[in-house]
N, C-alpha and C positions, 0 to 999 in steps of 0.2 A: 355511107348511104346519104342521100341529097335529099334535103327539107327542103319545106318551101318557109320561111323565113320572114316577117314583121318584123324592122327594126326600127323603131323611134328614138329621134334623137331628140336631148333636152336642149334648153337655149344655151348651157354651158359649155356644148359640143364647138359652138360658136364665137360665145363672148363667153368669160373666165372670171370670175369676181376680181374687181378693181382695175379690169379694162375700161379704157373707153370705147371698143367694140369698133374699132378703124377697120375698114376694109382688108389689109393688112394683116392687122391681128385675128378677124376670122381666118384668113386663109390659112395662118399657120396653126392656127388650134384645131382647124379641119383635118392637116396632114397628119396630125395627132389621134386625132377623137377617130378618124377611119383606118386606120392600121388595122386593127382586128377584125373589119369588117372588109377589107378585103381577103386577109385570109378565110374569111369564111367564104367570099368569092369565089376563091382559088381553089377551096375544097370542093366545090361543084353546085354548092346549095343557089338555090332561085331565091332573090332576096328583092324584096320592095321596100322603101326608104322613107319613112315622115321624118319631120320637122314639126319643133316648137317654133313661134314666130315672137314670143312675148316683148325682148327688147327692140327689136327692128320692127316691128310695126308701130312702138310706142314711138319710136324716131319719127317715122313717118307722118304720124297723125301731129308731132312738134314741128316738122317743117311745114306740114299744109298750115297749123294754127299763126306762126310766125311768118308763113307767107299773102294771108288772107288780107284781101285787097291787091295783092300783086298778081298774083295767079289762080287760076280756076279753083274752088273747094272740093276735097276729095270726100265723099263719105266713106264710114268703115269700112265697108268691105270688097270697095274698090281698094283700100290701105289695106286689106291683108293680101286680094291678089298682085300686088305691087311687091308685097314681101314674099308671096310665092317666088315671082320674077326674078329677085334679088337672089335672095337665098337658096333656087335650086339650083340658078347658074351656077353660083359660088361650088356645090358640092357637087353639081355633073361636073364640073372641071375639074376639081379637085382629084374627083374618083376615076375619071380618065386619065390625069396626068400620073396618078397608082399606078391602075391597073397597067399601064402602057413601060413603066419601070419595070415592073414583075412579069410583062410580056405577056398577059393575060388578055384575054381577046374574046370583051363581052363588052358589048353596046349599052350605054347608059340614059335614057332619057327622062324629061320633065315633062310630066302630066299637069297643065293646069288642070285646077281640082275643084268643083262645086260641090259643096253638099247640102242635101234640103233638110230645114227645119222645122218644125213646125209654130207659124203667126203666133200661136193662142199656149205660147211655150211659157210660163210664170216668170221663169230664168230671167225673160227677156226683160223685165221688170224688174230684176234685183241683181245689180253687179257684184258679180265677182272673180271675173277672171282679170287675174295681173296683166298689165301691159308696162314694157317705158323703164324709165330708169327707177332706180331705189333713191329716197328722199329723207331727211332728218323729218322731225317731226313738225320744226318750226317751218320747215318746202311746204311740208302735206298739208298746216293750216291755211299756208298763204294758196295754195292749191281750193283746201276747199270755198274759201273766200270768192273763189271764182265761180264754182258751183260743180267742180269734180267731185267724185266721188274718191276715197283712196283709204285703203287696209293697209296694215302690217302682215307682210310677207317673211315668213319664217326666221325671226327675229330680225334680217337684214337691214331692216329700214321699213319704209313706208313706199307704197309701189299706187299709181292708179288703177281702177279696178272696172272693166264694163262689162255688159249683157255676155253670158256664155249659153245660149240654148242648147239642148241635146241634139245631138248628129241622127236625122233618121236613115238618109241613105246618101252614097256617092251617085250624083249627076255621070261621071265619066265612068263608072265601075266595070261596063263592059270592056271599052277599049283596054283600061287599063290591066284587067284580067288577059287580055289576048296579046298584047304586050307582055306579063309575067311570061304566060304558059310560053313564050315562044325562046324563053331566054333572055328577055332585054333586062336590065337591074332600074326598075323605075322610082323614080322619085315622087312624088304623089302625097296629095293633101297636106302637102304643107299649109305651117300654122291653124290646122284641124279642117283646113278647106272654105274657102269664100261659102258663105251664111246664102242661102236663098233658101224664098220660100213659093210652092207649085200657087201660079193664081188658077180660079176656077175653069179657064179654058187649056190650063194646062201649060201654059207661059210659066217663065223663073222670074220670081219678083228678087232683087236684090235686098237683104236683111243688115243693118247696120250691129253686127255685135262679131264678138271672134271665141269661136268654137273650140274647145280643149282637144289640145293633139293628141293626148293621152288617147280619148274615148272617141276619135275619129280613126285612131290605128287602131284602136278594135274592132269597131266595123268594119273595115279592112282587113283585117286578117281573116276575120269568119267568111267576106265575101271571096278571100284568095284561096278559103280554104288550110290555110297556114297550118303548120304544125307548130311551132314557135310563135311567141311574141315576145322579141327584146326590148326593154322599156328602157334605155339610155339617160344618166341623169346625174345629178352635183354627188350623191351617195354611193357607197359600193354595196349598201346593205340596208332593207326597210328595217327602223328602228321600233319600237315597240316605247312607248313612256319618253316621246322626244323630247330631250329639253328639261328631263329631271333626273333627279339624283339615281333612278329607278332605269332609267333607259340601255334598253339593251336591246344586241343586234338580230335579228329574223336570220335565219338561213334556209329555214323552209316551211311553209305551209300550204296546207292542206283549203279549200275552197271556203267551205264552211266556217273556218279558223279567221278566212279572209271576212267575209260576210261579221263576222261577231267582233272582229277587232275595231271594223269601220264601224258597227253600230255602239261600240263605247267609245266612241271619238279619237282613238289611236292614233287618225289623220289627218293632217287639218285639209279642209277645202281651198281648192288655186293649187294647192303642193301635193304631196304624198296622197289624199283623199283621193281625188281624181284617176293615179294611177293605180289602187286597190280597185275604185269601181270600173276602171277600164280591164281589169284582170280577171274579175269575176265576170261582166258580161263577156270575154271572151273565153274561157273556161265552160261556161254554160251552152255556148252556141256547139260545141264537140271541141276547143282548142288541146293541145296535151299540156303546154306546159306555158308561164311565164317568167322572165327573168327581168327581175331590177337591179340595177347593177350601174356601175363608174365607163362610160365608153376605153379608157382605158385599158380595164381589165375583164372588155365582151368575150377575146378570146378563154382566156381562164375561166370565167362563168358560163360561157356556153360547152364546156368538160365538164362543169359539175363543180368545181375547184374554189370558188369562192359567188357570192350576187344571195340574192335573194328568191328564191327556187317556189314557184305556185302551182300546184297540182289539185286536178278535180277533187281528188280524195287522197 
């Protein structure tokens, strides 16, 4: 039977810990990370595509800084639809040069994506969404010397951290609905969708901060209607007690289970946080189910077979 399908990809899908993230080595970690996602293609399912944007936008915002004086300054969120640019190419290509091997014969397009926020968001006022490369400790002070802001990102290092306000709706949602319904496999809000906000006459003001892809694909899915949400990412299983002697793997919970585990701090904020609160608000809008899981091993998890399995009740 044919779903209709949210699958977000995490930045690992892309760059792989202790890459340098070359052109190149996305592409082949792509051929990898969508293997199961075009079998779910091929199964007949109607599927629309996010992306995280965390390392390649932080690229971005290091060539505008190291170019400033030579060329134009970009603000943020013109540097995330830069990484829409970059990185949907990368994956409609990818995903046609698939499907076109497996003789599958569905059209893939990139949605540039805006979504609005709202001005008077607190968010916008306290960073912390990761961007950029990972950094020893003695990077991040000479970083903050400068006047960046930078967290410790799930043990790995030290990462820079700016504004993430909450996604209140997709700018393009219609198009990009009439697009799904018709068959095309869309790619859409990447990097959680360029930041604007409605001025009083009803113009898009452009917002400098970058929005978590997590809780822009679920806005997405509730407006697709989705029966599914795959949350693609470094894990094959949300862990409970991360990082202690006590830690141990989820294979299934229930909504409410999700609600109480985020309010004992199970997850931290930038990581794992993010994708429980993007699971619960879609769970809540009518979604049936969500999976976090290794892109990997989407096939085997969307059987049931291993991931982390979220259900209303």
């Amino acid at each position: 039977m044919s779903e209709r399908l949210v699958i977000a990809l995490g930045g690992n899908a892309l760059i792989k810990p202790g890459q340098a993230g070359t052109i190149p080595e996305q592409l082949a970690n792509l051929e990898e990370s969508l293997g199961g996602v075009v079998e779910l293609i091929h199964e007949g399912h109607r599927i629309a595509l996010t992306h995280g944007n965390g390392p390649q936008v932080g690229n971005i915002v290091i060539r505008v800084e190291e170019a400033r004086g030579k060329a134009y300054d970009l603000p943020l969120d013109v540097c995330v639809a830069q990484s829409q640019g970059e990185m949907g190419y990368l994956i409609q290509r990818t995903l046609h040069n698939l499907l076109r091997r497996r003789g599958i014969a569905r059209p893939v397009a990139t949605v540039l994506t805006q979504v609005v926020v709202d001005r008077q968001d607190p968010r916008l006022h306290s960073p912390t969404k990761p961007i950029g490369p990972f950094y020893t400790a003695a990077q991040a002070d000479e970083l903050r010397r400068k006047g960046y802001t930078l967290m410790e990102d799930a043990h790995r290092g030290y990462r820079r951290v700016v504004p993430s306000p909450l996604p209140l709706r997709l700018v393009e949602q219609d198009v990009i609905l009439q697009l799904f319904e018709s068959g095309v496999i869309v790619i859409v809000a990447g990097g959680g969708g360029i930041p604007v906000a409605l001025a009083e006459d009803g113009t898009l003001v452009g917002i400098e901060a970058v929005i978590d892809k997590d809780l822009a694909s679920s806005l997405l899915a509730t407006a697709l209607r989705a029966d599914r949400l795959l949350d693609l990412t470094a894990v094959e299983k949300v862990k409970l007690n991360f990082g202690t002697p006590h830690e141990r793997d989820i294979e299934r919970m229930t909504l409410e289970e999700a609600r109480r585990y985020l309010a004992e701090g199970h997850f931290a904020p930038g990581s794992m946080g993010p994708k429980i609160e993007a699971a619960i608000a879609f769970l809540q809008g009518g979604g049936r189910e969500v999976i976090i899981t290794r892109p990997e091993v989407v096939l085997a998890a969307f059987r049931g077979h291993t991931g982390t399995h979220i259900y209303p009740e």
